[in-house]
C-alpha positions in Angstrom: 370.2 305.9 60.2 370.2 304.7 56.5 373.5 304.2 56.3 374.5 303.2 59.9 372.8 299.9 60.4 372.6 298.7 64.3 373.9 295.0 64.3 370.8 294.2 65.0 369.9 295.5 61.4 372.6 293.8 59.7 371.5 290.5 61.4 368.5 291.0 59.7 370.0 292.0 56.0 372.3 289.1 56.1 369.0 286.8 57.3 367.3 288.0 54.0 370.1 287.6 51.7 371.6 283.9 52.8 369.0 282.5 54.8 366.2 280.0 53.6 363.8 279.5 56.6 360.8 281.8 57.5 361.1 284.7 59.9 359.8 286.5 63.2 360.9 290.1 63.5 359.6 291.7 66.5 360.1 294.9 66.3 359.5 297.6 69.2 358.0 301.5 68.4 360.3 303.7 66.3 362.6 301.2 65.8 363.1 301.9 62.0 360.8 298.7 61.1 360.0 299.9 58.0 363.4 301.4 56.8 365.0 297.7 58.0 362.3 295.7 55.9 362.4 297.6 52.7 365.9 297.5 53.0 366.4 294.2 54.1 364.1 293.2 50.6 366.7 294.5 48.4 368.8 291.5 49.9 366.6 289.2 49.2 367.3 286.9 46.1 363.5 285.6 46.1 362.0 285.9 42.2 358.8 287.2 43.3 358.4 289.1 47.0 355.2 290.4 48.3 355.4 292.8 51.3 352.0 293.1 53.0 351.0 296.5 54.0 347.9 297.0 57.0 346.5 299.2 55.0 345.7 301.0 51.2 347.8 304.3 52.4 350.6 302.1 53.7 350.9 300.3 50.6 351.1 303.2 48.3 353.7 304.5 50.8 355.8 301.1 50.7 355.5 300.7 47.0 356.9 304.1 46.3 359.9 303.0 48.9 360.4 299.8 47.5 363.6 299.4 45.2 363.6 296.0 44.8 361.9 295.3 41.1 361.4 291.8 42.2 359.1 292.5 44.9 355.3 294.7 45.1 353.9 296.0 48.4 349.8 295.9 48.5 347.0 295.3 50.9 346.0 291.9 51.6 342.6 292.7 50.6 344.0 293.9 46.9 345.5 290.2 46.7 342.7 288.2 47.5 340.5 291.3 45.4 342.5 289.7 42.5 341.8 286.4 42.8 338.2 287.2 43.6 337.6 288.6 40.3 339.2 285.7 38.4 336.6 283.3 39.1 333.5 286.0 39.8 333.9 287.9 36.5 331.9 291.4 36.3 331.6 292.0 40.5 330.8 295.2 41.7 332.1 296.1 45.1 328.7 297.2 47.3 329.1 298.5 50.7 325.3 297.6 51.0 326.1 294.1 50.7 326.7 292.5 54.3 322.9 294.4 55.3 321.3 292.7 52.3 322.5 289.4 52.9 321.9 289.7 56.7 318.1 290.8 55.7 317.8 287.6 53.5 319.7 285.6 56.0 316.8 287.1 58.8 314.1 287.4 56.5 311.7 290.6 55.6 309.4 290.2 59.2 313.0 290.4 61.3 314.0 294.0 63.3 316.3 296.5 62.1 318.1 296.0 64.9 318.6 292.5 64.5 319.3 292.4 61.0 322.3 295.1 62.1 323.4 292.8 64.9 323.7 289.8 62.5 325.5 291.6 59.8 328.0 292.9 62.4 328.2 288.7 63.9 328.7 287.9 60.0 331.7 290.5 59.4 333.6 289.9 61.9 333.3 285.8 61.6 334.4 286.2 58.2 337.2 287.9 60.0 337.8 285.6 62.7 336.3 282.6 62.1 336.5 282.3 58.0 336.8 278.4 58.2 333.8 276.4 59.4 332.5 278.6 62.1 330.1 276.6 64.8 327.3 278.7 67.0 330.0 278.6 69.8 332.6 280.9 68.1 329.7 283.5 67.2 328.4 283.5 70.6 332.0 284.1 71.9 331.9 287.1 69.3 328.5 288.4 70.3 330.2 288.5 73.9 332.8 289.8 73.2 332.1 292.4 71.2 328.5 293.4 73.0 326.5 292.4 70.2 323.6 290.5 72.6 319.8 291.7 71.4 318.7 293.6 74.1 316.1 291.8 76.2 313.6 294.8 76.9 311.6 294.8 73.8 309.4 291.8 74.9 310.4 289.3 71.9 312.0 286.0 72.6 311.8 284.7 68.8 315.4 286.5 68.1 317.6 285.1 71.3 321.2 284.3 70.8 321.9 281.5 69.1 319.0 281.6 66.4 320.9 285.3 65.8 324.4 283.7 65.8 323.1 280.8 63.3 321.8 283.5 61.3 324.8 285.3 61.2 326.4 281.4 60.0 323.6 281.5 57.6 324.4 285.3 56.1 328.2 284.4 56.0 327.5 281.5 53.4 325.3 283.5 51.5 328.2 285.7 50.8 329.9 282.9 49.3 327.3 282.9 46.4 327.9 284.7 43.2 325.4 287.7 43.4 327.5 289.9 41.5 328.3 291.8 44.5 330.8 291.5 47.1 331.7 293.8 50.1 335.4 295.1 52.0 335.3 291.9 54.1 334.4 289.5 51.0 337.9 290.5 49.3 339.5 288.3 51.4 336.8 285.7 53.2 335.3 284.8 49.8 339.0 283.6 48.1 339.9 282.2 51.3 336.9 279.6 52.1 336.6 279.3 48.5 340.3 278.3 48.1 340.7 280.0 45.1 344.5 281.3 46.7 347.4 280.2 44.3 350.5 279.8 46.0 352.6 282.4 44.0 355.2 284.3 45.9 358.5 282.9 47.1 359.1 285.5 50.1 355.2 287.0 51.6 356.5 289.6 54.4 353.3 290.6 56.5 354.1 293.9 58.3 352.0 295.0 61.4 351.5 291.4 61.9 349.6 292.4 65.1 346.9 294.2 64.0 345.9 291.7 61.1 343.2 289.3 61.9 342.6 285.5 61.2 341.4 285.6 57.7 344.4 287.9 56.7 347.2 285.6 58.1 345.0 282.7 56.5 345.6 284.6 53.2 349.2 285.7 53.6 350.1 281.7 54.1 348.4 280.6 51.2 349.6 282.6 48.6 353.2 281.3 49.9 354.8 278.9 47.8 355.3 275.8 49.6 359.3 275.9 49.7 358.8 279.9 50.2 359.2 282.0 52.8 357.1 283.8 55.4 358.2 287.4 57.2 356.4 288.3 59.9 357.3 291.9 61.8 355.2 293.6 64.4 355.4 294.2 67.9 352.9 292.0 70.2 353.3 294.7 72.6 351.5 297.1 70.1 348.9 294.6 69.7 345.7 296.8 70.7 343.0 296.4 68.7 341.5 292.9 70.1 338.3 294.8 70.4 338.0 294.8 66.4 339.4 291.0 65.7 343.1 291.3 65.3 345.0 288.7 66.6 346.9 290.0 68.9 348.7 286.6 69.7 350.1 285.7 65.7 353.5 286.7 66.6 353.6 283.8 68.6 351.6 281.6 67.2 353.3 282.3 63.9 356.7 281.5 64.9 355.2 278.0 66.2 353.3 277.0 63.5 356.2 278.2 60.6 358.6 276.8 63.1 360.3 280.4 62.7 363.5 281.8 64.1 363.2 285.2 65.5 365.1 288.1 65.1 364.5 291.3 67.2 364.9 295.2 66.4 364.6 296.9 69.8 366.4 300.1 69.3 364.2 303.3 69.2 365.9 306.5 67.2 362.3 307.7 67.9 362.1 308.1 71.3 364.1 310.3 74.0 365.7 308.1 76.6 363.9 309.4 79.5 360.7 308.3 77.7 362.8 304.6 76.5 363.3 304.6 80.3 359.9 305.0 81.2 358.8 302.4 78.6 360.7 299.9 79.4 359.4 299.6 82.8 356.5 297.2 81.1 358.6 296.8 77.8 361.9 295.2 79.3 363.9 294.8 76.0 363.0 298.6 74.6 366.2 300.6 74.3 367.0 304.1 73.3 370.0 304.6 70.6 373.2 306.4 71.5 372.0 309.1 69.4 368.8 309.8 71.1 368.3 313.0 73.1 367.5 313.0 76.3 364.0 314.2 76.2 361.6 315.4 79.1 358.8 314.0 80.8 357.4 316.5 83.0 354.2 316.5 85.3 351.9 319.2 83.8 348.6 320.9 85.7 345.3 320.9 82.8 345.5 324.6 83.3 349.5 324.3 82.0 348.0 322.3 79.2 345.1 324.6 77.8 348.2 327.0 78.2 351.3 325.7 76.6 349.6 323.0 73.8 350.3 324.2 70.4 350.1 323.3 66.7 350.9 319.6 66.0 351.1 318.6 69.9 349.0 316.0 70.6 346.8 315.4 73.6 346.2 311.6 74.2 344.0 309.8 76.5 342.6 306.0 76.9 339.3 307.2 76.8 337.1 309.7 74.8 335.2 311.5 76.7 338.0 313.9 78.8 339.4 315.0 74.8 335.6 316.1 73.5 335.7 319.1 76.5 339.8 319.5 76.1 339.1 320.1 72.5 336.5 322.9 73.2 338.3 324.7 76.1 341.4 325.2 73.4 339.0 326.2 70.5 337.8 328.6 73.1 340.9 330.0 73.7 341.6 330.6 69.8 343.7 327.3 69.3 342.6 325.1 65.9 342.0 321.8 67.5 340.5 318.6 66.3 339.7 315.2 67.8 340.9 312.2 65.5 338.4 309.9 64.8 335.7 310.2 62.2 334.1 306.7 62.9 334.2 307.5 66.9 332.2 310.9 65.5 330.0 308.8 63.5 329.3 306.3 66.6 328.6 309.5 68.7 325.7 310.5 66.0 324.3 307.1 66.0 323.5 306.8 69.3 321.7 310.7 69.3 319.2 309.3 66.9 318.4 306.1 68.5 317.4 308.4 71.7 314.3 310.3 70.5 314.5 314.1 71.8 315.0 317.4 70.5 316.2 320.1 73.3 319.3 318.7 74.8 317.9 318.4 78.8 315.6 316.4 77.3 318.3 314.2 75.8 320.5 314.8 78.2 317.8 312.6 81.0 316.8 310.4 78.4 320.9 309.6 77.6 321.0 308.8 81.0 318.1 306.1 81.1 319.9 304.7 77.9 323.0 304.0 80.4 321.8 302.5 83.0 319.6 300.1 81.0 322.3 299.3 79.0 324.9 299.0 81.5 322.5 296.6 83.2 322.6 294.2 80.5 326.2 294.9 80.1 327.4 293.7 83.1 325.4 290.3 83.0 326.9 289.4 79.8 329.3 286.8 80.1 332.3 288.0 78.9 334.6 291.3 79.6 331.8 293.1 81.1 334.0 295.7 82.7 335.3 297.3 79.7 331.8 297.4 77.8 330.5 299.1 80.2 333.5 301.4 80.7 332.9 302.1 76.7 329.7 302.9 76.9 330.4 304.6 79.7 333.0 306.7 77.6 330.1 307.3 74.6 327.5 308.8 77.3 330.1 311.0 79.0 331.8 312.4 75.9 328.0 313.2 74.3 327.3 315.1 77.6 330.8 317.7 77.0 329.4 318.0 74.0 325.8 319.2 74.3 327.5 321.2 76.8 326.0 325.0 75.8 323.7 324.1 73.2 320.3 324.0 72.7 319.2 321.4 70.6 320.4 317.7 69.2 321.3 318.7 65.9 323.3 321.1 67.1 325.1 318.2 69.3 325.2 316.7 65.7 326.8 319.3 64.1 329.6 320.5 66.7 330.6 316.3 66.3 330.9 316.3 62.8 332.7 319.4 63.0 335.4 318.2 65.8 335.8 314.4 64.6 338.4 314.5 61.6 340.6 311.6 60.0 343.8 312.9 60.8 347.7 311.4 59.8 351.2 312.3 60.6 350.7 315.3 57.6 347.6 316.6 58.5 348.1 316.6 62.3 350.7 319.2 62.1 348.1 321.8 61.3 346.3 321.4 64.5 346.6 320.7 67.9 345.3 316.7 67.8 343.1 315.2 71.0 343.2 311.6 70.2 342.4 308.0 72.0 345.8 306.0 72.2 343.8 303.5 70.2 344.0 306.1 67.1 347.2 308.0 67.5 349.2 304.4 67.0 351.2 304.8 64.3 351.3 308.4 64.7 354.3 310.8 66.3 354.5 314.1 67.5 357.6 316.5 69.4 354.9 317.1 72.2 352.7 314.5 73.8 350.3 315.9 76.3 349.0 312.6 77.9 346.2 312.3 80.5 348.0 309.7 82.9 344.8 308.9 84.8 343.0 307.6 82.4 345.5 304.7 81.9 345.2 301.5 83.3 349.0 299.9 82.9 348.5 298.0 86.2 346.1 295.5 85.0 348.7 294.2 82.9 348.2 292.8 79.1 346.5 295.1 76.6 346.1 297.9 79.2 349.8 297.6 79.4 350.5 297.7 75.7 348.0 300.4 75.9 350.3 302.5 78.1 353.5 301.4 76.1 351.8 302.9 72.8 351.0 306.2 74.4 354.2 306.9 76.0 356.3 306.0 72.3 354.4 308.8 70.6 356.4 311.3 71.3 359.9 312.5 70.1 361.1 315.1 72.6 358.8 315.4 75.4 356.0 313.8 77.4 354.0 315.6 79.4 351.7 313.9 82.0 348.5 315.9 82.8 346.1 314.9 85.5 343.1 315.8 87.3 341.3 316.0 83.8 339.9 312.2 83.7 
């Protein structure tokens, strides 16, 4: 593929190397993105060229690719890092910060669980809303994102909006020199401050879907004025809304930087069957001439637990089906993890908010916890269905897993043992039971996908949703059901 270029491709190069305006690449899974832009760079007679990685192990990867000596790959949050530390001299990066300013933000008398709720507002406004947040935009993020103060604890003093203007309140306080900052900081503090120097004449921003305001805010300010802008990503990999990424900057990108648009729509990833099955909610998705043919085949659970091996991965939308597919396969001798450390950690929190130490007792009182939740769930205002199908998810996947055991800790343990941080490298030395959400980016020669838990139908992110799973594969797909 390196040295036959698709046109496609060679539009691109030639774009780079004689052009002068900014750039929309939209670019489909395994469609040699990467390859094309690092390529592409070397044609590219811009002095100074920053490529924008998603994250730290993307940038090291990019920056080891990169030939052009003209150009750096890094995170955005290394960028605006930099320029934090010009005009705060001596900071120390503390994890602990967002609590501690929430607290002050509160003050001492306020809950634990409130201070949590409004250092979880505050993060993701820095996020979303960096410049000038009202209440409204807050409160749209407390809906959206289910972080309403539950109503059953008798105290009216911490309702919604005094919470969301305390979150406002906890966000400016980050702003103040306290020689401290935190992950989210690195690049809200620079911003708002405006303390970004235009100094690159070419900014590429890769993954553009999956960054959120504040990062796009960043990328265009460190943009010389008579610079350019490259944006790549796929909107139809755009599947994290749940987190803050905006999942419409494609488009609004091209508007605003009044853009022209190139596409890169040729897999050498995926089989055509699967390319065939894809493009069903992708139109433009096409399979190279080189492709195999592949196999998607309709597989029993039973066949699964049989014929999933090393490295294959077993995907679902939701959690809890993977938590008892990962047990029946250590049962029957395979090494099997479930990616997701975080999820794991999520799992943990919610057995020590419910008080109980043999597992029927937690068991009974994990299923009060769901019903009083999903009450207040579904009178929230906004996207009620899929909090409560979430939460949903969290309850069910605890129960496979106190499935056999005696006591909570022991729930405890078995997660932190099953929940791993898994990549491309270390997912070849197990069998891998992953949400979609978390395999993205990933591939494997042998997908075993639980079909019934999608929900393509409902169109938008569902859809991408589908689209994701389905690309993961390079040989064969196999869809399993009767497991959801």
């Amino acid at each position: 593929m390196e040295t036959n270029w698709s046109e496609q491709q060679k539009v691109i190069f030639n774009e780079f190397k004689t052009g002068n305006e900014s750039l929309v690449v939209r670019a489909r899974a395994g469609t040699g993105k990467t390859t094309t832009i690092l390529e592409a760079i070397n044609f590219a007679p811009e002095s100074k060229i920053l490529l924008a990685a998603f994250n730290k192990t993307i940038a090291t990867e990019l920056a080891q690719r990169l030939k052009n000596p003209k150009a750096e790959a890094a995170t955005l949050h290394s960028v605006g890092f930099r320029e934090l530390r010009k005009n705060w001299n001596g900071i120390t990066v503390d994890s602990k910060r967002a609590e501690d300013l929430a607290r002050k933000a509160a003050g001492v008398t306020a809950p634990d669980n409130v201070v949590f709720i409004i250092k979880r507002l505050a993060s993701l406004g820095k996020n979303m809303y960096p410049i000038n947040p009202t209440v409204e935009d807050i409160i749209d993020i407390a809906e959206s994102f289910d972080l309403i103060q539950d109503d059953d604890n008798g105290n009216s003093e911490w309702d919604t909006v005094r919470i969301c203007e305390l979150a406002i309140k906890a966000m400016r306080l980050a702003l103040e020199k306290d020689g401290l900052v935190d992950f989210d900081d690195m690049i809200y503090v620079p911003v708002v401050n405006n303390w970004v120097a235009p100094k690159y004449d070419m900014v590429v921003i890769d993954e553009c879907q999956d960054m959120n305001a504040a990062q796009i805010l960043l990328a265009k300010k460190i943009c010389k004025k008579d610079g350019r802008i490259i944006v790549v990503g796929d909107d139809r990999q755009a599947i994290y809304g749940f987190r803050g990424a905006d999942s419409g900057s494609l488009d609004r990108l091209k508007v605003e930087l009044n853009a022209k648009e190139f596409p890169l729509t040729i897999t050498y990833r995926c089989p055509k069957t699967v390319v065939a099955l894809a493009a069903q909610l992708v139109p433009d998705y096409i399979a190279a001439e080189t492709a195999p043919e592949g196999l998607i085949a309709a597989k029993s659970p039973e066949e699964m637990f049989k014929g999933a091996d090393i490295g294959d991965f077993v995907l679902s939308r939701k959690n809890a089906p993977l938590a008892g597919i990962a047990l029946h396969l250590l049962r029957e001798g395979k090494k099997t993890i479930i990616k997701g450390r975080d999820i794991g950690a999520g799992l943990i929190s919610i057995t020590r908010k419910i008080k109980a130490r043999s597992v029927p007792q937690f068991l009974e009182k994990l299923t009060t916890y769901e019903e009083r939740h999903a009450t207040r769930l579904r009178a929230s205002k906004k996207n009620a269905d899929a909090k409560v199908s979430l939460l949903q998810d969290q309850c069910d996947t605890l129960r496979s897993l106190a499935e056999g055991l005696v006591n909570v800790e022991e729930i405890r343990s078995r997660i932190e043992a099953l929940f791993a941080d898994v990549d491309n490298k270390t997912g070849k030395n197990a069998i891998v039971c992953s949400s979609v959400h978390k395999a993205k980016g990933m591939e494997s020669v042998n997908v075993w996908l639980l079909e019934d838990t999608l929900r393509a139908n409902f169109g938008g992110e569902e859809a991408n949703i589908a689209y994701v799973a389905y690309t993961r594969t390079k040989t064969s797909l196999y869809l399993v059901n009767g497991l959801a």
